[in-house]
N, C-alpha and C positions, 0 to 999 in steps of 0.2 A: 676772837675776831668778830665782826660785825655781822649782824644778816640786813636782806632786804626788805623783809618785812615791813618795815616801818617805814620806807621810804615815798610812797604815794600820796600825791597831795601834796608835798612840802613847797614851803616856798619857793620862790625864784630866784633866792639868794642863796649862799650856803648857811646860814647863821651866824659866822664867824666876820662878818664884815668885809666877807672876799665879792668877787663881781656878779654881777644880777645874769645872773644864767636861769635857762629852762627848767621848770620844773622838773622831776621824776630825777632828780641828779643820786645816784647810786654812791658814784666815788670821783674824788675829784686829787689829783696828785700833783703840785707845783715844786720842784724843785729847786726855787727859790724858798722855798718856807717848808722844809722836811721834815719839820718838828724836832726834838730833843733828846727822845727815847734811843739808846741805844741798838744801834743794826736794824732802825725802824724810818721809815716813808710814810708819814701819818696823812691819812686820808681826811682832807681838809671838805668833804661834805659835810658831814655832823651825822653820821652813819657808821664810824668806826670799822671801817674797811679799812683796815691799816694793810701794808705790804713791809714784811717783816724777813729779815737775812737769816742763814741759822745760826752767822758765823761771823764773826770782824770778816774775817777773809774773804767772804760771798759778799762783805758788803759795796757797793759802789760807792764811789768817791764821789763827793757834792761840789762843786766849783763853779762859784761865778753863776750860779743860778741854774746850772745843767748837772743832771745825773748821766755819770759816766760810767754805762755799761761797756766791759770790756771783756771779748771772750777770751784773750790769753789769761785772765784771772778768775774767770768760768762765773763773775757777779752778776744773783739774781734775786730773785724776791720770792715768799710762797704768801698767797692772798686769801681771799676770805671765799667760801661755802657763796655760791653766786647761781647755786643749781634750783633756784626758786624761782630764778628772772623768766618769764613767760615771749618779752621782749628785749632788745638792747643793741642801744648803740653806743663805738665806742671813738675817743678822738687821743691819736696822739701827735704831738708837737716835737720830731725828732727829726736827726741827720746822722745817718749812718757812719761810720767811721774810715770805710771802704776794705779794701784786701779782698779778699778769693774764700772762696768755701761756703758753708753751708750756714749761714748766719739767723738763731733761732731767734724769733720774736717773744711769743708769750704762750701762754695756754688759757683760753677762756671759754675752749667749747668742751664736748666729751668726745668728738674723735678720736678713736685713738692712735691718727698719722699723728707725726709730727707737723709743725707748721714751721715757716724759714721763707726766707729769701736768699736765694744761690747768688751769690756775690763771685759772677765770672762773666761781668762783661757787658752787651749788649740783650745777650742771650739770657739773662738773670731774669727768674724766672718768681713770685711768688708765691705760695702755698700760704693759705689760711680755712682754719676750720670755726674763727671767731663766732662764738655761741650756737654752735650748731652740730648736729650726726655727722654732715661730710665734710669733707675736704675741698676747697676750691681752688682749681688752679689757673691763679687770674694770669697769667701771663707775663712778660716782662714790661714792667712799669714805665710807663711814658714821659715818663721826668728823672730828673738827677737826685738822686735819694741820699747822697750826700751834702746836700744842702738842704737847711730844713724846710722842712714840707709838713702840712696839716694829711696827715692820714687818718680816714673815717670808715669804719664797716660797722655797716648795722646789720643786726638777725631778727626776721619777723615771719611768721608763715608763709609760704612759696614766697621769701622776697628775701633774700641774702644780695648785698652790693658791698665793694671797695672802691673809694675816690682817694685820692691825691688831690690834693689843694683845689677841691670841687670837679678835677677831672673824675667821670666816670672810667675805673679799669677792668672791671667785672660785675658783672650782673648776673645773678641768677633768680628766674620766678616761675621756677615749675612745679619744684615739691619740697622747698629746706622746710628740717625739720628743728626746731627750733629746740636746741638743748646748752643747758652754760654748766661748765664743771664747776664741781665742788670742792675740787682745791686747784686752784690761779696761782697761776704763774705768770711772774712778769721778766721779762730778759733773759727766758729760755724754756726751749720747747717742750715736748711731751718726750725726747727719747734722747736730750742732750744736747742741743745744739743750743750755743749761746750767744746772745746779742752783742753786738760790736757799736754802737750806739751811742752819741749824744743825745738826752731826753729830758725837755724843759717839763711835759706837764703830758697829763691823761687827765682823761674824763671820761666816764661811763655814765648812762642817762638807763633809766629802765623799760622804754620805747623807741620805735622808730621816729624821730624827729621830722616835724611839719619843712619844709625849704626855709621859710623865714626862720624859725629855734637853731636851722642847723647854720643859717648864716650871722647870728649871734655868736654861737661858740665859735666858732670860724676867728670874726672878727677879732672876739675876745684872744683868743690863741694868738695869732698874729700880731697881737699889740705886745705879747712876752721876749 
């Protein structure tokens, strides 16, 4: 799997002829273009951040341009060594699948809670420790998370935030401490909880992005 090291300074493109995004791009995941590698999600920055299944069985189903995470078949990914990133922000382009329970997102910080979003209701509540020591509990999400939506947290010194499609849901800028695990998970958490998800595309940048970069990626997302 890939490291970050090399990823400072690069272009604004991915190399591959993909769209003119912000520099510092770490890893870039389209599930229109998943690549060819078996039980593999090839990471389309030119960083080889691939997200790899252990199993056919763990693997998600590709359709129509969506990877289809689904917890009754427990499909997820384990990712690349990401405990060098100093910054980082991340963007994904999904819609939840809906039902009840405990529905795990990813693993990209070293907390060792679990992260999710409680799928029961109004009251649905989200946990993210995205590249960081703690846990954040941003509350219940202001928008319909069954319909896709741009979801964005970035991790920087006392500055951890979550948006939804440029709404702010959580802020914290007192003390995060800024930490990304060394082995990423994608579509399930740190102690088993698994994603129920429609998920066109991710991207991870290796800083906190300016307003105008992050409303590029935005845009970019949005046109998928």
């Amino acid at each position: 799997m890939g490291i970050v090291g090399t990823i400072v300074g690069q272009p604004s493109t991915d190399g591959g002829g993909g769209p003119s995004l912000p520099s510092g791009l770490v890893l870039r995941l389209d599930a229109a273009n998943r690549g060819t590698t078996e039980n593999r999600w090839d990471d389309l920055s030119g960083n080889d951040n691939h997200f790899t299944a252990a199993s056919a069985g763990e693997f998600p189903a590709f359709v129509g341009g969506v990877c289809q995470f689904r917890k009754a078949s427990q499909t997820h990914f384990d990712g690349p060594d990401l405990s060098a990133l100093t910054e980082g922000e991340i963007f994904y382009l999904m819609a939840h699948a809906g039902g009840t329970g405990l529905c795990g997102w990813s693993k990209f910080g070293s907390n060792a809670e679990t992260e999710y979003y409680t799928l029961s209701g109004a009251t649905s509540n989200i946990y993210s420790s995205f590249g960081s020591t703690a846990r954040y509990n941003c509350g219940p999400p202001s928008q319909d998370l069954t319909q896709y939506r741009v979801v964005n947290i970035w991790s920087a010194t006392n500055d951890w935030q979550l948006n939804i499609d440029g709404v702010v849901e959580h802020s914290y800028t007192a003390s995060n401490t800024v930490s990304f695990a060394s082995a990423t998970i994608l579509g399930k958490s740190h102690n088993g909880y698994y994603l129920d998800a429609d998920v066109k595309a991710v991207l991870l940048f290796d800083h906190k992005l300016s307003e105008s970069d992050r409303e590029v990626v935005e845009t970019y997302l949005e046109s998928l």
